[in-house]
C-alpha positions as CSV (number, residue, x, y, z in Angstrom):
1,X,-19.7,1.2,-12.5
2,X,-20.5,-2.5,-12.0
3,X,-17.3,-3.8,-11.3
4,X,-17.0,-0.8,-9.0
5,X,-20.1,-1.8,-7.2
6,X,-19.0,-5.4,-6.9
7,X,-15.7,-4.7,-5.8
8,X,-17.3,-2.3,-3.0
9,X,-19.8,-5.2,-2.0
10,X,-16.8,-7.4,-1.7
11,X,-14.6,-5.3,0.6
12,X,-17.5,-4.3,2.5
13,X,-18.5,-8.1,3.2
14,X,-14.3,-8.7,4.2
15,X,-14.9,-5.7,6.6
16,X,-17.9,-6.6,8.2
17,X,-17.3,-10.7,8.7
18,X,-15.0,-12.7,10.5
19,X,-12.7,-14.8,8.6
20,X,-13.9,-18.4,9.1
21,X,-10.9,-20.3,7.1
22,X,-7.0,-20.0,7.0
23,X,-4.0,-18.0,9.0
24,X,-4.8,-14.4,9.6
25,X,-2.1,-12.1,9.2
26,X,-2.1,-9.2,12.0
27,X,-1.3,-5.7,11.2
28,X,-0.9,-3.7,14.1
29,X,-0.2,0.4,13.1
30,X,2.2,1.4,16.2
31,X,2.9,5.5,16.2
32,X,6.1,6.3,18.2
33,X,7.0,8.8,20.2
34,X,9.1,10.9,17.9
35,X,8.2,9.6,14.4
36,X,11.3,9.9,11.4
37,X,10.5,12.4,8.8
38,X,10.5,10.5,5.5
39,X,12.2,12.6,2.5
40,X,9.9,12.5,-0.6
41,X,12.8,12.8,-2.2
42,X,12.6,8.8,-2.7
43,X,10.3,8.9,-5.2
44,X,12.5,10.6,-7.8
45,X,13.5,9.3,-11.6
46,X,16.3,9.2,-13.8
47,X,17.1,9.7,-17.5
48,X,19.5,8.7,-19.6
49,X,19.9,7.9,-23.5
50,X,20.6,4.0,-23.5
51,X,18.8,3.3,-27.2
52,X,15.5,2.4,-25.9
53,X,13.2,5.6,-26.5
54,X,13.9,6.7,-22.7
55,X,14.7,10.8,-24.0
56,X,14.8,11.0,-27.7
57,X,11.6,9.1,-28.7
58,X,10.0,9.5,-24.9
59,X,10.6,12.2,-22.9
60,X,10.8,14.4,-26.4
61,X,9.9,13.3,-30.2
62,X,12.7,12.1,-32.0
63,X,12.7,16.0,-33.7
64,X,12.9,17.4,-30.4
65,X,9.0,18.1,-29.8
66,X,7.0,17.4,-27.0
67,X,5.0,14.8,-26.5
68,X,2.1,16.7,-24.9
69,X,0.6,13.0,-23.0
70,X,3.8,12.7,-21.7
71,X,4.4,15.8,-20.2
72,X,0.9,15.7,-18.9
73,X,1.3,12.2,-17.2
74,X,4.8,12.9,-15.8
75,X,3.6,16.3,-14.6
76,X,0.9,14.6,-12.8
77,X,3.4,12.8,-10.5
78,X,4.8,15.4,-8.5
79,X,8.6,13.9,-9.4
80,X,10.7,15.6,-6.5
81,X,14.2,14.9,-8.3
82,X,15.4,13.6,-11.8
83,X,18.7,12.6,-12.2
84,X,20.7,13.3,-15.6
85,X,22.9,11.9,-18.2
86,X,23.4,9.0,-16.6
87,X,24.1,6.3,-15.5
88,X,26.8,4.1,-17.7
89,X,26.6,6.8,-21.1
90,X,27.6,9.4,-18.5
91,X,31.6,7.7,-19.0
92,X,31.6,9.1,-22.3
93,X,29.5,12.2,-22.4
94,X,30.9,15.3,-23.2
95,X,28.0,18.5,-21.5
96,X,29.7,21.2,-23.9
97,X,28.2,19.2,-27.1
98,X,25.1,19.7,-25.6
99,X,25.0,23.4,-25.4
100,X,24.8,26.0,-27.9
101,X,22.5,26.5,-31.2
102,X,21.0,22.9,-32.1
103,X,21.9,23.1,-35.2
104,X,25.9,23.1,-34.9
105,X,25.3,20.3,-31.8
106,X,27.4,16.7,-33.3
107,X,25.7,13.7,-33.7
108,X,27.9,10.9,-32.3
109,X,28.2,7.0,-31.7
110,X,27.3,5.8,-28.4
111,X,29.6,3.3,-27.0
112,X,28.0,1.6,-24.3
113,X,24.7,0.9,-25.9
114,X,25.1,1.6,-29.2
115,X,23.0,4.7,-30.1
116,X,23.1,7.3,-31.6
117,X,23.6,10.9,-29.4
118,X,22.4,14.1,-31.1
119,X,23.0,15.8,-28.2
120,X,19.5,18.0,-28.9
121,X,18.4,17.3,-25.5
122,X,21.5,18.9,-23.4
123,X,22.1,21.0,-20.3
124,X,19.5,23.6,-21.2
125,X,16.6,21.6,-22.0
126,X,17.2,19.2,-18.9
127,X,17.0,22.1,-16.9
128,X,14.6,24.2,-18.6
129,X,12.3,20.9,-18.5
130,X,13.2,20.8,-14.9
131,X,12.0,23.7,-14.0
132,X,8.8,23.3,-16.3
133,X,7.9,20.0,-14.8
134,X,8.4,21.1,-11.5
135,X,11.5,19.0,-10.1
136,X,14.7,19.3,-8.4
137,X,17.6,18.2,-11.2
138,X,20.4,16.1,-10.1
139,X,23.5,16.4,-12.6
140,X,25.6,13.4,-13.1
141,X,29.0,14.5,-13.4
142,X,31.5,12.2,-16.3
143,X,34.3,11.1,-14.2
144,X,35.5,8.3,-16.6
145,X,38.9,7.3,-16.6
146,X,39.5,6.9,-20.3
147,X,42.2,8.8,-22.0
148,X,40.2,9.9,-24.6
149,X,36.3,9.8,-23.6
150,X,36.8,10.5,-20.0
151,X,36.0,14.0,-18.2
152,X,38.5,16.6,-15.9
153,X,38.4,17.9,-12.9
154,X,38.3,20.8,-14.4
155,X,35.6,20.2,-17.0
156,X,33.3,19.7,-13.6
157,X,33.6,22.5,-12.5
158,X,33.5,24.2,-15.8
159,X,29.6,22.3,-15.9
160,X,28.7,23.8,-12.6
161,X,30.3,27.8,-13.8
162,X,28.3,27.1,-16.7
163,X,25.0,26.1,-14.5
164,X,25.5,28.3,-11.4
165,X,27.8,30.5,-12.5
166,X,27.1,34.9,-12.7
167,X,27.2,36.3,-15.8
168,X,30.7,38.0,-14.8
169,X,32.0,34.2,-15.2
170,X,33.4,32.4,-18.6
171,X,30.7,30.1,-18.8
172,X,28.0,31.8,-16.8
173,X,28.4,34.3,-19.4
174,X,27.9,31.6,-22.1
175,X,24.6,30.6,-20.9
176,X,23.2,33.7,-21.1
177,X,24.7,33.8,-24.9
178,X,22.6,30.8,-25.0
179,X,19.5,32.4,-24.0
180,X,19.1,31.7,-19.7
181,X,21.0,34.9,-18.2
182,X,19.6,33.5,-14.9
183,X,22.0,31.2,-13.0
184,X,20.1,27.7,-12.5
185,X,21.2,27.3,-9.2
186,X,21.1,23.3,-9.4
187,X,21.9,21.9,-5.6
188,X,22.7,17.8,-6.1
189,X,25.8,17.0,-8.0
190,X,27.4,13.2,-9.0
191,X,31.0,12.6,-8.9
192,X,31.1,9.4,-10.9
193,X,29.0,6.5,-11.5
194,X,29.6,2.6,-10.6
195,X,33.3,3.5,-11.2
196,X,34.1,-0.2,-9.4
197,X,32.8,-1.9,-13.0
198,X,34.8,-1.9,-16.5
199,X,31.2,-0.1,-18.3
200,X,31.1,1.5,-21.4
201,X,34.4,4.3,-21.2
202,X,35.5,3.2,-17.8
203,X,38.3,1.4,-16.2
204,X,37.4,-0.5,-13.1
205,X,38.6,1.1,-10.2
206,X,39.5,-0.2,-7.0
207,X,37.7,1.6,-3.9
208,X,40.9,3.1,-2.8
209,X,41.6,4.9,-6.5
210,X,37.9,6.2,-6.2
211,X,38.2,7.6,-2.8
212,X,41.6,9.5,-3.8
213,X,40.2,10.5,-6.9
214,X,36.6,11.1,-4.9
215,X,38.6,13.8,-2.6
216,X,40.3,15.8,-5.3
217,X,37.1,15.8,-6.7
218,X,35.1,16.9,-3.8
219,X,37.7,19.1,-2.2
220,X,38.0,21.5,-5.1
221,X,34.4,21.8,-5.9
222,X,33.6,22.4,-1.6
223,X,36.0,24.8,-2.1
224,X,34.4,26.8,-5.0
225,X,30.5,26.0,-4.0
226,X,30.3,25.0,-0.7
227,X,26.6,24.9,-0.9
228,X,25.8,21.7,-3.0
229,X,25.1,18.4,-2.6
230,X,27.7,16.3,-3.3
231,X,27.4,12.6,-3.9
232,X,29.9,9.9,-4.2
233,X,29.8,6.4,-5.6
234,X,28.6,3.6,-3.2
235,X,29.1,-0.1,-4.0
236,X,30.0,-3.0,-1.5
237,X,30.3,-2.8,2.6
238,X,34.4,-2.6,2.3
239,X,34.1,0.2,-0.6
240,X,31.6,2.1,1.4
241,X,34.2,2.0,3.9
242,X,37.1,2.7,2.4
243,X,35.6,6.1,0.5
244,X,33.7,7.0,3.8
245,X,36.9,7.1,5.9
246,X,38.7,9.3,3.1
247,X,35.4,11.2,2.1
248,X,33.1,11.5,5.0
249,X,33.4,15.8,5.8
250,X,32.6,16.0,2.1
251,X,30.2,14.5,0.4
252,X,26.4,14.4,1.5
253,X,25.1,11.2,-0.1
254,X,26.3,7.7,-1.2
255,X,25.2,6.2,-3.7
256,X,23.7,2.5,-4.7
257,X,22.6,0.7,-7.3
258,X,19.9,-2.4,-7.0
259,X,18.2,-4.1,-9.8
260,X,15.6,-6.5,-8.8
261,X,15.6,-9.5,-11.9
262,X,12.5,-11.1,-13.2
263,X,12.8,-14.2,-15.1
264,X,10.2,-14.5,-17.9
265,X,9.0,-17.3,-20.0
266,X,6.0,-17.5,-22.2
267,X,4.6,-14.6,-20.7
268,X,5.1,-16.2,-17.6
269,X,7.3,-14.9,-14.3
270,X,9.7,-18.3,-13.3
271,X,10.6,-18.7,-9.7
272,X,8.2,-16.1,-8.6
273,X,9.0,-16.2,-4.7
274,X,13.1,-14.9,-5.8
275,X,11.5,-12.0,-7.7
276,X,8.4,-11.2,-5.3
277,X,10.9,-11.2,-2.0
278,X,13.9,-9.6,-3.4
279,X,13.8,-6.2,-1.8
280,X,14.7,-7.9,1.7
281,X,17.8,-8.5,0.3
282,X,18.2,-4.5,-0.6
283,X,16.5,-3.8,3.1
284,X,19.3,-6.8,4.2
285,X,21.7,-4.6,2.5
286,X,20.9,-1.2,3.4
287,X,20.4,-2.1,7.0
288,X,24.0,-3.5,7.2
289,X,25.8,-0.7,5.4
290,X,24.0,2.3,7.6
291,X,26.1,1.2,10.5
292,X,29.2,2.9,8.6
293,X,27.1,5.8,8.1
294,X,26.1,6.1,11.8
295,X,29.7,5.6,12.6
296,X,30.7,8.2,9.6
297,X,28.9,10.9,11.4
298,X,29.5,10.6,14.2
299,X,33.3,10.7,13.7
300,X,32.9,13.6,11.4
301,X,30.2,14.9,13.6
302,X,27.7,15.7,11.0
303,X,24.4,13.9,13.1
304,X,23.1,17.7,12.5
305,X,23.5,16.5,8.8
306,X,24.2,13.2,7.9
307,X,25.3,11.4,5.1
308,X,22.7,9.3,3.9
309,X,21.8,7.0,0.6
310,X,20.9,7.7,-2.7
311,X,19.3,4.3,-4.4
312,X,20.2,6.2,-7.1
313,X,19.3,3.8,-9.7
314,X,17.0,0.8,-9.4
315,X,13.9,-1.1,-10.9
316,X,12.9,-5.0,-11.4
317,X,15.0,-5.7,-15.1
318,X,13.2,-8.6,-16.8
319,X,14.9,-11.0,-19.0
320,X,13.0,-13.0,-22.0
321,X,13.7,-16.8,-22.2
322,X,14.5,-16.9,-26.0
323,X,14.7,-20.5,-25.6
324,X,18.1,-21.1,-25.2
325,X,18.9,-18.4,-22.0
326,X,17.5,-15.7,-21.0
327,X,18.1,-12.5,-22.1
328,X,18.1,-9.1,-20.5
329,X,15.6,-6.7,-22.2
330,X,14.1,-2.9,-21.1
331,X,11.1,-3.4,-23.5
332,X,9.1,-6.3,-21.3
333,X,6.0,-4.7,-20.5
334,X,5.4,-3.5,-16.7
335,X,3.2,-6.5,-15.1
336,X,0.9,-6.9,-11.7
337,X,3.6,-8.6,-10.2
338,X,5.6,-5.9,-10.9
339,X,3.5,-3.8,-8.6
340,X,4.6,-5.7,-5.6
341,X,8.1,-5.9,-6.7
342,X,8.1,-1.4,-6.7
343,X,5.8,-1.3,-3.6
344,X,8.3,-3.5,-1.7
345,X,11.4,-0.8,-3.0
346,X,9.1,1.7,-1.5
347,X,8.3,0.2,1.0
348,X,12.2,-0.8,2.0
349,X,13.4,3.5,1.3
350,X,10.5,3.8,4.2
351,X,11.4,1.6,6.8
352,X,14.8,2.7,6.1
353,X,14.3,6.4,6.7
354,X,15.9,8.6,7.7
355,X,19.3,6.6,6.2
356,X,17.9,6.8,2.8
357,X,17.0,10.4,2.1
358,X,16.6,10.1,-1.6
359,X,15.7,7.1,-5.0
360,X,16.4,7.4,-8.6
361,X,13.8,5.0,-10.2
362,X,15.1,4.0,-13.8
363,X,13.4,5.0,-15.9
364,X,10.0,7.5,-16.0
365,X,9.2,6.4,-20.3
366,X,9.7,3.6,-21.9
367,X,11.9,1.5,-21.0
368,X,11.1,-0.1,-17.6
369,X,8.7,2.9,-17.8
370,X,6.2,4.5,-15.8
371,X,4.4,5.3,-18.5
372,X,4.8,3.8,-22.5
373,X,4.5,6.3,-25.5
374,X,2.4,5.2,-28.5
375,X,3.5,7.8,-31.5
376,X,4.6,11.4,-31.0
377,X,1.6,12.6,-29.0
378,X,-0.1,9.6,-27.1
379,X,1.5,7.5,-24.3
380,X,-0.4,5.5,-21.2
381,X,0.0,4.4,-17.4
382,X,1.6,0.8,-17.0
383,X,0.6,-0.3,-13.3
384,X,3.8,0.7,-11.7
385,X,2.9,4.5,-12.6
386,X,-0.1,3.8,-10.0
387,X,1.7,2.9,-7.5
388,X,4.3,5.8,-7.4
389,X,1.0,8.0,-8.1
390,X,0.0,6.6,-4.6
391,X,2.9,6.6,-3.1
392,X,3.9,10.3,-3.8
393,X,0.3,11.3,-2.8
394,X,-0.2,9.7,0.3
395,X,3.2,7.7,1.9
396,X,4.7,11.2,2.9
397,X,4.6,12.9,6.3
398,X,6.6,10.5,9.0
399,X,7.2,6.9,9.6
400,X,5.1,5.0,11.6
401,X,5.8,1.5,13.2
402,X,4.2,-1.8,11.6
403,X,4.3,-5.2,13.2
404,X,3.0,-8.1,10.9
405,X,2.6,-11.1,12.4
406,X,1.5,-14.1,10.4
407,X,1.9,-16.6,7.0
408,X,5.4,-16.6,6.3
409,X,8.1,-18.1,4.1
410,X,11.5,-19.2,4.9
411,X,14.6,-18.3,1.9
412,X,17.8,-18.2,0.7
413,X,18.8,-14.3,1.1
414,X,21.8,-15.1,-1.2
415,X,19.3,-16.7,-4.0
416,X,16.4,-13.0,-4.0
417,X,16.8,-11.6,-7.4
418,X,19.2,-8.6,-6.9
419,X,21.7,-7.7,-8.9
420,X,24.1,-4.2,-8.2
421,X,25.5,-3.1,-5.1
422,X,25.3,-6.1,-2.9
423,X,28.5,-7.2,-0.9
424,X,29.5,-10.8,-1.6
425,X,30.9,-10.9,2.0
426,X,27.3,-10.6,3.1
427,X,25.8,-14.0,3.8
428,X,22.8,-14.2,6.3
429,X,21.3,-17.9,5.2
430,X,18.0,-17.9,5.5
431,X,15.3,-15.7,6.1
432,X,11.9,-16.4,7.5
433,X,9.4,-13.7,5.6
434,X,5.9,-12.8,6.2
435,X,3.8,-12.9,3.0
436,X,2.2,-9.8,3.8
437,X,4.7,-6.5,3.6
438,X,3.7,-2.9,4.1
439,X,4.6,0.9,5.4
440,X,2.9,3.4,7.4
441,X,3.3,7.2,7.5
442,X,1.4,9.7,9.3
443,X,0.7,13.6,7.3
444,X,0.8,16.2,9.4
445,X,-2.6,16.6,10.0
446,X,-2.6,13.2,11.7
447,X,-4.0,10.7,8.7
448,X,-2.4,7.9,8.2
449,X,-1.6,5.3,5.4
450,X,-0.7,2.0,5.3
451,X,0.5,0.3,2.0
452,X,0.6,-3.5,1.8
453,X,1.0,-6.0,-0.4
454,X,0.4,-9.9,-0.7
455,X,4.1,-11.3,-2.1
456,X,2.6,-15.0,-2.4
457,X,1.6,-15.3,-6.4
458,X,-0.5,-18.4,-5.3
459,X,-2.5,-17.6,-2.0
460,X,-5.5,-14.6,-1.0
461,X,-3.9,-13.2,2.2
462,X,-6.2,-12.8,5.1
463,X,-5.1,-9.5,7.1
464,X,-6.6,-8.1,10.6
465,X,-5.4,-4.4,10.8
466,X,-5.3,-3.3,14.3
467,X,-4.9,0.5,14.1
468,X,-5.3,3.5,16.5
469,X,-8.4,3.3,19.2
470,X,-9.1,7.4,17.7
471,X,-8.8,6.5,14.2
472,X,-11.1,5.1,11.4
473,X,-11.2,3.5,8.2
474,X,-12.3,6.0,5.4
475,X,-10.4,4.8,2.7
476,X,-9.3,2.2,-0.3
477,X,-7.1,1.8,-2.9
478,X,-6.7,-1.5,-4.5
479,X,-4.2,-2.5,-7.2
480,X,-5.2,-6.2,-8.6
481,X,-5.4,-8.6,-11.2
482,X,-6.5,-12.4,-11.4
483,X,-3.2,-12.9,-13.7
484,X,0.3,-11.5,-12.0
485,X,1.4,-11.3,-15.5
486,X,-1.5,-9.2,-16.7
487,X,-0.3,-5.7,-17.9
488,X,-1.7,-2.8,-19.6
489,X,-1.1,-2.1,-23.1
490,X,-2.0,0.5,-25.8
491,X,-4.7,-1.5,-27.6
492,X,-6.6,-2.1,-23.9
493,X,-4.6,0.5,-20.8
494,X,-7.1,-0.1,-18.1
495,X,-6.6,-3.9,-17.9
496,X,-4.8,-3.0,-14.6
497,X,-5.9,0.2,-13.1
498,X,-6.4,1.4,-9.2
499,X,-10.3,0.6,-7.4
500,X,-11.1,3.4,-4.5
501,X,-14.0,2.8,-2.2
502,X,-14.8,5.4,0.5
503,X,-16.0,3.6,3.0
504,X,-18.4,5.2,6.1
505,X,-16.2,5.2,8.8
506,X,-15.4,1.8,10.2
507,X,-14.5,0.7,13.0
508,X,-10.2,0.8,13.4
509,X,-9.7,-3.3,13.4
510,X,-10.8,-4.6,10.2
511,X,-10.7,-7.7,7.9
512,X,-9.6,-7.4,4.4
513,X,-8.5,-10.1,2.1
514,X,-5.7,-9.6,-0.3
515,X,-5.0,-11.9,-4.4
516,X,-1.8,-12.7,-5.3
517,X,0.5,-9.5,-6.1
518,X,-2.0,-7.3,-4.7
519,X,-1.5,-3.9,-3.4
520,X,-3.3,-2.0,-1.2
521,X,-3.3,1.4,0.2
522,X,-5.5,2.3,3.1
523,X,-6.5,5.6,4.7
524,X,-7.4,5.9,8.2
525,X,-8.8,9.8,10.1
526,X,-9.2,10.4,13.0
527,X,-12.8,10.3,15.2
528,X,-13.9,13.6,15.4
């Protein structure tokens, strides 16, 4: 309650006075004439077993319970989509293991990261969870290359029979031996994963052996259930190409990869301004591939429905200096500077709407995690599960317009920490920045949010928001920490935790001050 009342006497003094000291950013909330739709659909998750306690030992107890705090914080979120197997174990996963009575289920070797695969948590309970939890699944098909490891044709469309399929079918029939006579009737569908890259099972591929293999692929399945969602594997600007011009009447989505990279020593992010800034380099790279998509559609005239992007996987990955190098690790905890690192993502998929209609964040528990189990039946919110809390909540609706004007930095796009689908061939110099980033949408019933964040880790950010004339300032949410490497952890989970004020209606141009790595959300209504 006290820090509550301190924080509210702060914001209320930033509100009220004039900054006397230091650049003022300006903020000015523009609302165009025929707003973009954003599709919530970029707040969804993934899954996949990679040896880090992501399903077996997070989603579900290592005996195939539920973790009741689990289900109850993921449930909370309102995920629209969750993507399943995978990701690189996908190359070698075989979807009829995972069927059938548990008990008779193998227990195999994982290749790629060296696991263990009881194949307990298969096709059923992804989708029964699915539907429990409320989300849309998204089914990852294998479409490996190797001899032995490495799935059909034929086994797709086998998985989707055995999904979709009526009772009167082979394996529709055997999933209501299994117990759900009901079809599932599961709409998005992956053919292949980062099948440029020699990972786990898989022979690289170059973009012209996808795309061939991409239109067998996509051809048969159209041609059987013309209803999905199909989406095909996205990489560089000259891949994109090359599977767009053989692919573009058939799938619906392309899909990329980006991993933002956090160097940490002693606790402690190195070269914070690479990390903090790196999703303009995905915005950099997004914005440069969507003009094959505008051209893709409108050779294939499909502007009534486009092919857009998945960012089907993508996080900040942290690597520990173990004095020597630094190595790449899953199990870092989640950080306040890791809050502006996700808010930028979001930030990027909403700018870029409507060319990125959907986002895979990797991964929900554990590892990278939303949230952080603690035994079989506790778990807690690291600070990125805030901000997708407040993103799902309130950045929906349509897109508005920001213009930010003010204390900026000038860097090497080449050097921002991404790693994944960004085209070497793409070399833009330098960028100047503004330290202050944000979004805006508008709900339907005409409120709108902005979300902004302060990417210096050294300097408060003084920000004049210039919104509406008919609007005012109702609302707070502030995500903040003195330390950008504070975190939350089981011992002490509300180290780093969101402050709301409701404030009485201010006036629509206000002063707030943002720390280092802050976020902040902001509601304005409309004067009645």
């Amino acid at each position: 309650m006290k820090k509550n009342k301190l924080l509210h006497f702060c914001l209320l003094y930033f509100l009220s006075l004039p900054v006397l000291f230091g650049q003022t950013t300006t903020v000015s909330i523009e609302i165009p004439d025929n707003p973009v739709l954003i599709d919530p659909m970029i707040y969804g998750q993934m899954l996949e077993d990679c040896n880090d306690k992501i399903i077996y030992g997070g989603l579900i107890n290592e005996d195939g319970t539920e973790n009741p705090r689990v289900y109850e914080l993921l449930k909370a979120l309102d995920m629209p989509v969750m993507r399943w197997p995978g990701g690189t174990y996908v190359h070698e996963y075989d979807w009829k293991k995972g069927i059938g009575p548990k008990e008779e289920r193998p227990v195999v070797e994982e290749f790629a990261w060296k696991g263990i695969e009881t194949h307990q948590f298969g096709t059923d309970e992804f989708l029964q969870w699915c539907e429990k939890i409320g989300t849309e699944p998204y089914i990852n098909f294998n479409m490996g290359n190797d001899p032995v490891y490495g799935a059909s044709l034929g086994d797709a469309l086998s998985w989707i029979e055995y999904v979709n399929g009526s009772v009167k079918t082979t394996f529709g029939k055997k999933r209501a031996l299994n117990g759900h006579e009901a079809p599932y009737q599961v709409k998005y569908w992956g053919i292949g994963n980062e099948n440029y890259g020699p990972w786990g099972r898989h022979c690289a591929e170059t973009a012209g052996e996808y795309a061939d293999r991409l239109y067998r692929w996509a051809s048969a399945i159209r041609f059987q259930y013309p209803g999905l969602q199909l989406l095909g594997v996205g990489h560089t600007y000259h891949w994109n190409d090359t599977v767009l011009r053989k692919n573009g009447e058939l799938i619906d989505f392309l899909t990329k990869h980006f991993y933002m990279t956090a160097r940490m020593n002693g606790e402690k992010l190195q070269n914070p301004e690479y990390t903090l800034f790196s999703p303009a380099k995905v915005e950099a790279h997004i914005q440069k591939n969507a003009r094959l998509l505008d051209e893709t559609n409108k050779y294939f005239e499909r502007i009534d429905r486009p092919i857009r992007f998945s960012i089907d996987e993508w996080n900040c990955r942290h690597s520990i200096f173990d004095g020597d190098k630094f190595l790449f690790t899953r199990n870092d905890a989640r950080r306040q500077f890791d809050v502006v690192t996700i808010a930028g993502m979001l930030n990027v998929f909403i700018r870029q709407s409507p060319y990125v209609g959907m986002a895979n964040y990797i991964f929900p528990v554990n590892g990278h995690g939303l949230i952080q189990t603690v035994g079989e039946k506790d778990a807690y919110k690291t600070p990125n599960y805030y901000v997708f809390e407040l993103y799902r909540k309130y950045m929906t609706g349509r897109k508005l317009n920001l213009d930010i004007k003010g204390a900026a930095i000038t860097l090497p796009v080449n050097k921002l920490a991404v790693e994944g689908d960004v085209s070497k061939e793409l070399n833009m110099g330098d960028i100047t920045l503004t330290y202050i980033d944000g979004s805006a949408t508008m709900m339907d019933e005409g409120v709108i949010h902005v979300a902004l964040i302060n990417r210096s880790h050294l300097q408060n950010q003084k920000i004049r928001i210039k919104a509406p004339d008919n609007y005012k300032l109702v609302t707070i949410w502030k995500i903040e920490h003195p330390d950008i490497n504070a975190t939350n952890l089981a011992e002490n989970r509300e180290t780093i935790v969101p402050q709301r004020m409701n404030l009485s209606g201010k006036q629509s141009n206000s002063t707030i001050v943002l720390s280092p790595c802050e976020f902040t959300l902001i509601r304005y209504e409309k004067v009645k």
